[in-house]
C-alpha positions as CSV (number, residue, x, y, z in Angstrom):
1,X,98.1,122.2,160.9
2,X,98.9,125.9,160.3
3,X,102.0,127.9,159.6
4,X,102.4,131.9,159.0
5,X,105.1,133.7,156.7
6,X,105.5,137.1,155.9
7,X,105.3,139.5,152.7
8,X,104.6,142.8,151.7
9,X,101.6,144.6,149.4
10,X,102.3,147.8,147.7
11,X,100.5,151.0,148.5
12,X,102.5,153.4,145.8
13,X,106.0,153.3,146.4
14,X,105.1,152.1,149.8
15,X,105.4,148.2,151.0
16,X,102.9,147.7,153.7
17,X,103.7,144.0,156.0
18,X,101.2,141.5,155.3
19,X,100.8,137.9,156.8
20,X,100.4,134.8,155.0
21,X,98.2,132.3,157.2
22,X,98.2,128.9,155.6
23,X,95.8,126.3,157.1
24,X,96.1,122.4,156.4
25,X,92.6,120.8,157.6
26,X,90.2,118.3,157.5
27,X,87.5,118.6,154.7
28,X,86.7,118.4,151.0
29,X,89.9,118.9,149.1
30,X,90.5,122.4,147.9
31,X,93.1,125.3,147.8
32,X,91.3,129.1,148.2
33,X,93.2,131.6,148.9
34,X,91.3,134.4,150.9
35,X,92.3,138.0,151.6
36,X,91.3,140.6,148.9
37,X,93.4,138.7,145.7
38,X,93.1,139.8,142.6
39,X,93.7,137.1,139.3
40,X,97.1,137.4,139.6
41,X,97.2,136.2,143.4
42,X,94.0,133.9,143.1
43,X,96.5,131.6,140.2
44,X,99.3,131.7,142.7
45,X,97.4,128.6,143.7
46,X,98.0,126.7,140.8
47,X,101.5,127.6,140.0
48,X,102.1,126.4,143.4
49,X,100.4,123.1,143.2
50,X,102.8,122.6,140.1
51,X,105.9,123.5,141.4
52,X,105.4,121.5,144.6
53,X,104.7,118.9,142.3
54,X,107.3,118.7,140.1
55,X,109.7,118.4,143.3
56,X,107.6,115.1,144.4
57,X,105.8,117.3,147.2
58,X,102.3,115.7,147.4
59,X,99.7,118.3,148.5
60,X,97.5,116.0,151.0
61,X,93.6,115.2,150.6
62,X,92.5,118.2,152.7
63,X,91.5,121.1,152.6
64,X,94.3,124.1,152.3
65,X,93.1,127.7,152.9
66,X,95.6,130.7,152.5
67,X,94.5,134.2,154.3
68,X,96.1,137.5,153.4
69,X,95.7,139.6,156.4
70,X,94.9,142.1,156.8
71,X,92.1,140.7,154.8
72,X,90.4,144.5,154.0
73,X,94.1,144.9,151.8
74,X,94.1,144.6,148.3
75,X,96.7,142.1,147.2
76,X,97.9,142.9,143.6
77,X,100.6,140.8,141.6
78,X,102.5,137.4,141.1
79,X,105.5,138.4,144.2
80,X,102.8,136.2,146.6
81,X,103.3,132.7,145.2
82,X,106.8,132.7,147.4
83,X,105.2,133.4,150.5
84,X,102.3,131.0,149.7
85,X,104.3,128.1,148.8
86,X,106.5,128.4,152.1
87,X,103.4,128.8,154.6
88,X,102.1,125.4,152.7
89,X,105.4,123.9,153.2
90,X,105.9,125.3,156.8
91,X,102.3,123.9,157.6
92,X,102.9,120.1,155.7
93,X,106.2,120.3,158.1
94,X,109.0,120.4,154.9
95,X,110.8,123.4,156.7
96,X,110.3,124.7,159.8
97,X,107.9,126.8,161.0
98,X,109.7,129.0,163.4
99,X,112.4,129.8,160.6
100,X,109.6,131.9,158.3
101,X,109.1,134.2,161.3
102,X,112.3,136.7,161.0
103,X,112.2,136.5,157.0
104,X,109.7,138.7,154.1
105,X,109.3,136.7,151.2
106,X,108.6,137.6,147.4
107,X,108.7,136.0,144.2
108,X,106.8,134.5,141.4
109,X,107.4,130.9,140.8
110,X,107.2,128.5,137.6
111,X,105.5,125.8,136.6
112,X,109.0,123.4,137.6
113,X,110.0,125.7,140.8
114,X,112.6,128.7,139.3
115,X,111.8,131.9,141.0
116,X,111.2,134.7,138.5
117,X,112.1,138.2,139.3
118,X,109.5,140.4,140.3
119,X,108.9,144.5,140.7
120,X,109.2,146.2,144.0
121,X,112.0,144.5,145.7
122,X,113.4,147.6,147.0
123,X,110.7,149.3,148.7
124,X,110.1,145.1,150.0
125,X,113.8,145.2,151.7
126,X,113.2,148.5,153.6
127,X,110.1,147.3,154.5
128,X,111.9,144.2,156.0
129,X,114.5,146.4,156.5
130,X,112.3,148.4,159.7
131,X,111.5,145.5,160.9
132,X,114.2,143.6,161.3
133,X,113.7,140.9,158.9
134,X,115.5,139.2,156.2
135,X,114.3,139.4,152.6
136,X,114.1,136.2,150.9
137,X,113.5,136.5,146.6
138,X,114.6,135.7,143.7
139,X,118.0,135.9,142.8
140,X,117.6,138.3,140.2
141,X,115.8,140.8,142.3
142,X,118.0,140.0,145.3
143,X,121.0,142.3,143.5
144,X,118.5,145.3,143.5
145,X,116.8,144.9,146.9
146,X,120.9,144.2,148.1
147,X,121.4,147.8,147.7
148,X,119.7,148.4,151.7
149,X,122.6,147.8,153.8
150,X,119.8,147.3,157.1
151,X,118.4,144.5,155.6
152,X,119.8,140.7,154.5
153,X,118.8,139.9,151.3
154,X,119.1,135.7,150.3
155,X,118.5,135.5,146.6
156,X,117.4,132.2,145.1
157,X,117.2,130.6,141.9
158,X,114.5,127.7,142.6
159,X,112.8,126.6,145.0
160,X,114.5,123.9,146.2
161,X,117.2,126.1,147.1
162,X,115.6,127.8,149.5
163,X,114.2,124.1,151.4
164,X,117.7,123.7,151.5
165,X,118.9,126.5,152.8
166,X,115.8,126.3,155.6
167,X,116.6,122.8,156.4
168,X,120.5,123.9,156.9
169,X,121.9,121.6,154.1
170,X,122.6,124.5,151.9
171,X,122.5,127.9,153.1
172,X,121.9,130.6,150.5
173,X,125.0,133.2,150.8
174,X,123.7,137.1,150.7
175,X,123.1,138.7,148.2
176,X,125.5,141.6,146.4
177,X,124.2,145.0,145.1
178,X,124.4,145.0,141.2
179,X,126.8,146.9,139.4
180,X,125.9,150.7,138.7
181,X,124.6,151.4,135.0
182,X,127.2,153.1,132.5
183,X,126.5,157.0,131.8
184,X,124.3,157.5,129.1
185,X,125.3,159.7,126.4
186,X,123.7,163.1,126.0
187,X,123.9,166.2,123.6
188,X,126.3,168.8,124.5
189,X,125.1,172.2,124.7
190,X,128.5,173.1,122.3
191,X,126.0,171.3,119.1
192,X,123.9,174.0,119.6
193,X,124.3,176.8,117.0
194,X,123.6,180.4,118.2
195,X,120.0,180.3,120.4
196,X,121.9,182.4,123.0
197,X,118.8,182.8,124.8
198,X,117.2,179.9,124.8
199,X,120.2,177.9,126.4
200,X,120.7,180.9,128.9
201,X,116.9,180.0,129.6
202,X,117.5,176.5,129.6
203,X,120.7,176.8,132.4
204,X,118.4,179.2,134.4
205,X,115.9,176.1,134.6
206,X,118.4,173.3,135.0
207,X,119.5,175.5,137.9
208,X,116.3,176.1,139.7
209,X,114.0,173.3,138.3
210,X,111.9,176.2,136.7
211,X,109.2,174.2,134.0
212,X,110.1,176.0,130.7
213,X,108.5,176.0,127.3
214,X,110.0,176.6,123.9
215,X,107.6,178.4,120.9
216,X,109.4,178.4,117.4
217,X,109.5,176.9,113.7
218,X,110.4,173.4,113.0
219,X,114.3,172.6,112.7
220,X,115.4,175.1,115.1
221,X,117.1,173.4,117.4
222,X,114.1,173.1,120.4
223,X,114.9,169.2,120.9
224,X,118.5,169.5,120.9
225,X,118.3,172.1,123.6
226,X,115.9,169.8,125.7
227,X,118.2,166.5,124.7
228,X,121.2,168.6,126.3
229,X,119.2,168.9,129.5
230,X,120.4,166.4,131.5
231,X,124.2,166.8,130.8
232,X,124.1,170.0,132.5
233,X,121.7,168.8,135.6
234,X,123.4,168.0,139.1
235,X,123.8,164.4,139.5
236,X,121.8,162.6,141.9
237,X,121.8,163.0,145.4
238,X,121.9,159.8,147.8
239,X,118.1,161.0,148.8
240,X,117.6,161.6,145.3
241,X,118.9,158.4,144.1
242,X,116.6,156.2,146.4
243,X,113.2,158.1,145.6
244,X,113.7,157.7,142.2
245,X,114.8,153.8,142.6
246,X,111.8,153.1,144.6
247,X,109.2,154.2,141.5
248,X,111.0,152.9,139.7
249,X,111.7,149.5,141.3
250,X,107.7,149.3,142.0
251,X,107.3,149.9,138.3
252,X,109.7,147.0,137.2
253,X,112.4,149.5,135.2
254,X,115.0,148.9,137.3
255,X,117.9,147.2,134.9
256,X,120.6,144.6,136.1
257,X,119.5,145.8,139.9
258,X,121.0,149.1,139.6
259,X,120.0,152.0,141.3
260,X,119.2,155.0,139.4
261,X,122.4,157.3,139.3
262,X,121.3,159.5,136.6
263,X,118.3,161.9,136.7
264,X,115.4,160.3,134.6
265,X,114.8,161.9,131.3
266,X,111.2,161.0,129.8
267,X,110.4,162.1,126.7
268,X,106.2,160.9,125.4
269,X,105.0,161.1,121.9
270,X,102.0,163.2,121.7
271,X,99.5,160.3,121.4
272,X,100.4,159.0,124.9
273,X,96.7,158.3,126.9
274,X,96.3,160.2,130.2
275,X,96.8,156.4,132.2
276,X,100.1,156.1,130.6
277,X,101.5,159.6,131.8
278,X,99.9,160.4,135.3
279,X,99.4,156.9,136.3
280,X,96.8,154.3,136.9
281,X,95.3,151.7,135.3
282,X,93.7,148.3,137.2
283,X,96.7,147.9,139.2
284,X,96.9,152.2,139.9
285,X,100.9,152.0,138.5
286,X,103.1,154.8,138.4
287,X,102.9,157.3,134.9
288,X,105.8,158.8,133.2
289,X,105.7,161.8,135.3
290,X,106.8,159.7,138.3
291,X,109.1,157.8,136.3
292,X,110.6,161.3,135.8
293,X,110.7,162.4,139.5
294,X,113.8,163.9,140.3
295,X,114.5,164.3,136.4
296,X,112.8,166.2,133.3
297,X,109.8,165.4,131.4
298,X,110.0,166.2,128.0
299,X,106.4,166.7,125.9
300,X,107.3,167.6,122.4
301,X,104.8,169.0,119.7
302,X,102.9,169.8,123.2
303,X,99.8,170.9,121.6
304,X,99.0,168.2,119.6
305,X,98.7,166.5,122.9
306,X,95.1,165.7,123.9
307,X,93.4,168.2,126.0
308,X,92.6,166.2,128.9
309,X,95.9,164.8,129.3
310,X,97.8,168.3,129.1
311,X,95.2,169.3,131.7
312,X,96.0,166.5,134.6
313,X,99.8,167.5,134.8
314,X,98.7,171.0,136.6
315,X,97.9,169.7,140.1
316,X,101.5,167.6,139.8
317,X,103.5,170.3,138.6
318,X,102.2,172.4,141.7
319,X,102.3,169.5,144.3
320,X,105.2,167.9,143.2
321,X,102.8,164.0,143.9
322,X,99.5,162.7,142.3
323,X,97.5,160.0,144.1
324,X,96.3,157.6,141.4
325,X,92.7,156.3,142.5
326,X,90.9,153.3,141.5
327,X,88.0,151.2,143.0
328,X,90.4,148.5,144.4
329,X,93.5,150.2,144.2
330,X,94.7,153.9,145.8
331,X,98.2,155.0,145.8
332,X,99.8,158.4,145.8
333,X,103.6,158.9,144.0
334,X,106.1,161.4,143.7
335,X,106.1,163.5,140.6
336,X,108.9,166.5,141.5
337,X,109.9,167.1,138.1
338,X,111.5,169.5,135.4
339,X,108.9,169.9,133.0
340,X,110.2,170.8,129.3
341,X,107.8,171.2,126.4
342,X,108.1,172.5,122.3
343,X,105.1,173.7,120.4
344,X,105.5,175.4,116.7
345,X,104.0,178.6,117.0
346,X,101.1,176.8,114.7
347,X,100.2,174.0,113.2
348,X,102.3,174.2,109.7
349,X,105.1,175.7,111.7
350,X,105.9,178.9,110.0
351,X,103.2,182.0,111.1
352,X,106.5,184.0,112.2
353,X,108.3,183.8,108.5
354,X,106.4,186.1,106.0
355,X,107.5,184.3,103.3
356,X,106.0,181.0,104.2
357,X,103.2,181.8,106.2
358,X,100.0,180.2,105.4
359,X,96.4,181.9,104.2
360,X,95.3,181.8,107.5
361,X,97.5,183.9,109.6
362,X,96.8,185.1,112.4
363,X,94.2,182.8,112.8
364,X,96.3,179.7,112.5
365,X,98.4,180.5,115.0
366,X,96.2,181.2,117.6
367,X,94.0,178.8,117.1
368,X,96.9,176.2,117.2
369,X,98.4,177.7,120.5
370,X,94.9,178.3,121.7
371,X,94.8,174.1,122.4
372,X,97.0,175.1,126.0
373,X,95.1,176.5,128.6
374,X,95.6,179.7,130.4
375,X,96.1,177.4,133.0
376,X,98.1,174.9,131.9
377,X,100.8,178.1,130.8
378,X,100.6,179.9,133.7
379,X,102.3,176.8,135.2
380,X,105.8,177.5,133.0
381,X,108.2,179.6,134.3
382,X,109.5,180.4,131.1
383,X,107.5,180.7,127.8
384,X,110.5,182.0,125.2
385,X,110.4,181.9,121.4
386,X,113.1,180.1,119.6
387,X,113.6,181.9,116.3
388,X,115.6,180.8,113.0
389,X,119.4,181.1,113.0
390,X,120.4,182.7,109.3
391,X,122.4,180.6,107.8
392,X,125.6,183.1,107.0
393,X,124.9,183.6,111.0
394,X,125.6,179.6,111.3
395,X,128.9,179.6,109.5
396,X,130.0,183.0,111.4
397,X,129.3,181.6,114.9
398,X,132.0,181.0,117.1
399,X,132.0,177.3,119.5
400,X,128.9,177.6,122.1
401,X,129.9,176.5,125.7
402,X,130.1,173.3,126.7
403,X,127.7,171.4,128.7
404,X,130.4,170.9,131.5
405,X,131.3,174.1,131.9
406,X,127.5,175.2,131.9
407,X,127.0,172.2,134.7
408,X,129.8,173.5,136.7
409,X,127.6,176.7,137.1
410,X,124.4,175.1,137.3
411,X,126.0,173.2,140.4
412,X,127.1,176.4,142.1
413,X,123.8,177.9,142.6
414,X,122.4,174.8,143.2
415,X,124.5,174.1,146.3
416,X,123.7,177.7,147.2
417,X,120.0,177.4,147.1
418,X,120.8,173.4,149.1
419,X,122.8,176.0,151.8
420,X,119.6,178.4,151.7
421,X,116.5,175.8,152.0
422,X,118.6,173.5,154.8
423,X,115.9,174.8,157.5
424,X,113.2,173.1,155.4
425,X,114.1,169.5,154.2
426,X,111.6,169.0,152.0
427,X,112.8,172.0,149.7
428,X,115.5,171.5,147.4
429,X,115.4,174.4,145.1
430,X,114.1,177.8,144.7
431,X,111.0,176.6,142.7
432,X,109.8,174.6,145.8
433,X,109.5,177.8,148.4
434,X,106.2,178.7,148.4
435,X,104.5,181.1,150.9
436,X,106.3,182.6,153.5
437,X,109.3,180.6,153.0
438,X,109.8,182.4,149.7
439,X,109.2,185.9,150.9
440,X,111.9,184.8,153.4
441,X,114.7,183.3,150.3
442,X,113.3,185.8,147.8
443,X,112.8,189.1,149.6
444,X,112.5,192.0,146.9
445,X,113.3,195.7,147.8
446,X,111.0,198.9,147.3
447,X,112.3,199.2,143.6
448,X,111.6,195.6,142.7
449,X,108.4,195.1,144.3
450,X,107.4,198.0,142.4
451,X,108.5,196.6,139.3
452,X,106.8,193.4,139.5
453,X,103.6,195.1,140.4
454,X,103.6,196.9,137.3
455,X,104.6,194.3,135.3
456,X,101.8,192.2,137.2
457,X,99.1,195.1,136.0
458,X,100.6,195.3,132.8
459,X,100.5,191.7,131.9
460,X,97.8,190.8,134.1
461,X,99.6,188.1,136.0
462,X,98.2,186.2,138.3
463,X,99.3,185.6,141.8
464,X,101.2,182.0,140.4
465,X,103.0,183.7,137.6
466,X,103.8,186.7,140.2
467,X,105.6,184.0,142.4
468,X,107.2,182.2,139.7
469,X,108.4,185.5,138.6
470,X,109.9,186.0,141.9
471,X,111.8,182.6,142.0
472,X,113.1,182.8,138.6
473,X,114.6,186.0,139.8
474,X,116.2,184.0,143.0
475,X,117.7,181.3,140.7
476,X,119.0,184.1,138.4
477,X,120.3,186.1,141.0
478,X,122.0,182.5,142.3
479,X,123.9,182.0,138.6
480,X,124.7,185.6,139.3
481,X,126.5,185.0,142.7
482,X,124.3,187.9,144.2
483,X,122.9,187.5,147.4
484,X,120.2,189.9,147.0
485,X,117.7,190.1,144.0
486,X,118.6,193.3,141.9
487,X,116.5,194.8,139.4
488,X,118.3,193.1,136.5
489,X,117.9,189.6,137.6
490,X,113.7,190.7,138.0
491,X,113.8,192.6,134.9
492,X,115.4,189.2,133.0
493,X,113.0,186.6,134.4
494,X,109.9,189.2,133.4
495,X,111.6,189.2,130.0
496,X,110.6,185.2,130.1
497,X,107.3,185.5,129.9
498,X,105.7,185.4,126.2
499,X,103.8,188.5,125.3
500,X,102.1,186.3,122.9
501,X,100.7,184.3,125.4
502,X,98.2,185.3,127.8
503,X,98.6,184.7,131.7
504,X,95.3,183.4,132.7
């Protein structure tokens, strides 16, 4: 006796088809599964046995062998006990065999037959989605994999449920999208006291996804301006929304089976390990920086982070992906994010204030700052110091802007540069053009191109920080209104760059 039914495997965000072949024959008693498992899918077996069990299903005296093809696959993760337990059952004729054939199964069962939720049922119902399949899960994953309209989602609570519903006693209704997430609550840019420039920087990156990197003493407002980041961001588009979903649906963050409708803002503590923010690990899972894609990654006290970690964001930030590599496992996510980073200008914070500086200044200072790689820097569009606000200046100062009114702007030249880029679909904002594309978005006249050359041979910029230079310029000139780049708008995204530190 045999049966087949149907699952997926994840490759990244990617759910690639794979076939459950379950074989009841005669021999020594046994249950192997076959097929590239790893633990988690070699103990389906048992969790199986006892779930079958505890509904009065004898296994028979013979010998059960599960394949996973296609066997050269890895199979990763508990979502395979489903589609294991209904080839058995197909095969020791409880449900019929012919009904597994139009459905993609996942789920992890218990020890009495409940179906637990498990990651990656969205990227699982677009897979069943193109191929014209149900998706049959557990009911808590069937309100997130519910949001693809293609596909027919059943969500079930046990396992007997779904023999029901198989042998047409009890059919399991569809499944309905769950309810969108409330708005989270972020800063408004009208907290922010003085630090004119820094939020003019900080809307100039909103607005063209330019990384940026704030250098000043402690208590001067550097989180707050990255914590008011996402208030003045562009909400998610459609496209947007499902990219993000997907890592983070494979990950196992999404809540309540919501869709993401906010951008993702990920702030890690300086200690994080290099695993834990590009991705990897036995099973090759997604980091923080693809948690963040489509959103802003926030690294505060960035040079206290270690060296090697720092150093494996600078292929991402330039790709906008990272594969993640392992012996058994390879997978490549999305990583297109809006990096933020703070530093103190050294290590007790103060080597600008005379007054408090410490012994060792200079020294201190560049030796604390000297931890970032030329590199590494070159990678920030904006390097700007954020300097102490007198206090008689804090009681003087009028109301800053709000963050809506700041958005409002931030959206303008975003659906300008959306307008520009809509011969390329793969670029979304002025920081993507690369190449010819940006000498075709970003052309600069005789006096600009002269500018940046001297400011090029002045600064010793390289060839990356002469192109960010030029996009800056684009997104400036877009918060402008300007269709053309003008002097100003190069001359203020030169003024960006840190004197104090060195283009590599």
């Amino acid at each position: 006796m045999g049966a087949l039914a149907y699952t997926v495997a994840f490759e990244g965000v990617e759910a690639r088809p794979v076939e459950v072949q379950c074989a009841v024959s005669p021999g020594v008693p046994g249950f192997a599964i076959v097929g590239l498992p790893d633990k988690a899918v070699s103990e389906a077996r048992e969790r199986v046995r006892a779930a079958l069990t505890s509904m009065a299903i004898a296994l028979p005296s013979k010998r059960i062998t599960v394949n996973l093809s296609p066997a050269d696959l890895p199979k990763e993760g508990s979502h395979f006990d489903l589609p294991i337990a209904l080839g058995l059952l197909a095969a020791l004729g409880v449900i019929p065999a012919g009904e597994l054939a139009q459905t993609i199964a996942l789920g992890e069962l218990t020890l009495e037959g409940g179906l637990v939720a498990v990651a990656g049922a969205l990227p699982a119902a677009l897979a069943a989605a193109s191929e014209a399949r149900s998706l049959l899960c557990p009911l808590a994953s069937g309100r997130e994999a519910a949001w693809v309209d293609s596909c027919r989602v059943l969500g079930a609570a046990h396992l007997a449920d779904i023999i029901r519903h198989f042998s047409g006693t009890a059919p399991i209704p569809p499944a309905r999208p769950g309810t969108p997430a409330a708005p989270r609550p972020f800063r408004d840019m009208a907290d922010v006291i003085g630090q004119e420039r820094a939020r003019r920087a900080l809307e100039i990156a909103a607005a063209g996804r330019h990384h940026l990197l704030f250098v000043g003493p402690p208590g001067n407002g550097k989180t707050t301006l990255a914590s008011c980041l996402p208030g003045i961001l562009p909400p998610l588009t459609p496209r947007e929304a499902l990219e993000t979903s997907l890592v983070h649906s494979v990950a196992g963050q999404l809540k309540e089976g919501a869709l993401l409708s906010e951008r993702p803002f990920v702030e890690e503590h300086h200690t994080v390990s290099k695993v834990a923010l590009v991705g990897g690990g036995p099973r090759a899972r997604p980091g923080s920086v693809s948690l963040a894609h489509n959103g802003v990654l926030f690294l505060d006290e960035l040079p206290e982070f270690q060296s090697n970690v720092l150093e494996a964001l600078r292929q991402p930030l330039e790709r906008g992906t990272i594969p993640v590599s392992r012996a058994g496992a390879h997978a490549t996510y999305p990583c297109r994010i809006l990096l933020i980073a703070a530093a103190n200008p050294c290590r007790c914070g103060h080597a600008a204030d005379p007054a408090r500086a410490c012994s060792r200044a200079p020294v201190c200072s560049e030796t604390y700052l000297g931890r970032l790689s030329g590199p590494l820097l070159d990678r920030f569009d904006m390097r700007i110091e954020v300097p102490p606000v007198p206090f008689d200046e804090m009681q003087r100062a009028a109301p800053s802007e709000s963050s809506a009114r700041v958005a409002a702007r931030v959206a303008a030249a975003r659906s300008l540069q959306q307008a520009r880029l809509a011969p390329w679909p793969d670029l979304r904002t002025n920081a993507d053009a690369t190449g010819r594309v940006l000498g075709e978005i970003a052309p600069l006249d005789a006096e600009g191109a002269a500018l940046l050359t001297r400011a090029a041979d002045r600064f010793g910029l390289t060839l990356r920080g002469y192109h960010r230079i030029q996009r800056l310029a684009r997104t400036i000139a877009d918060l402008d209104g300007a269709p053309e780049i003008r002097r100003a708008h190069l001359s203020e995204a030169l003024s960006y760059r840190l004197v104090s530190l060195k283009d590599s």
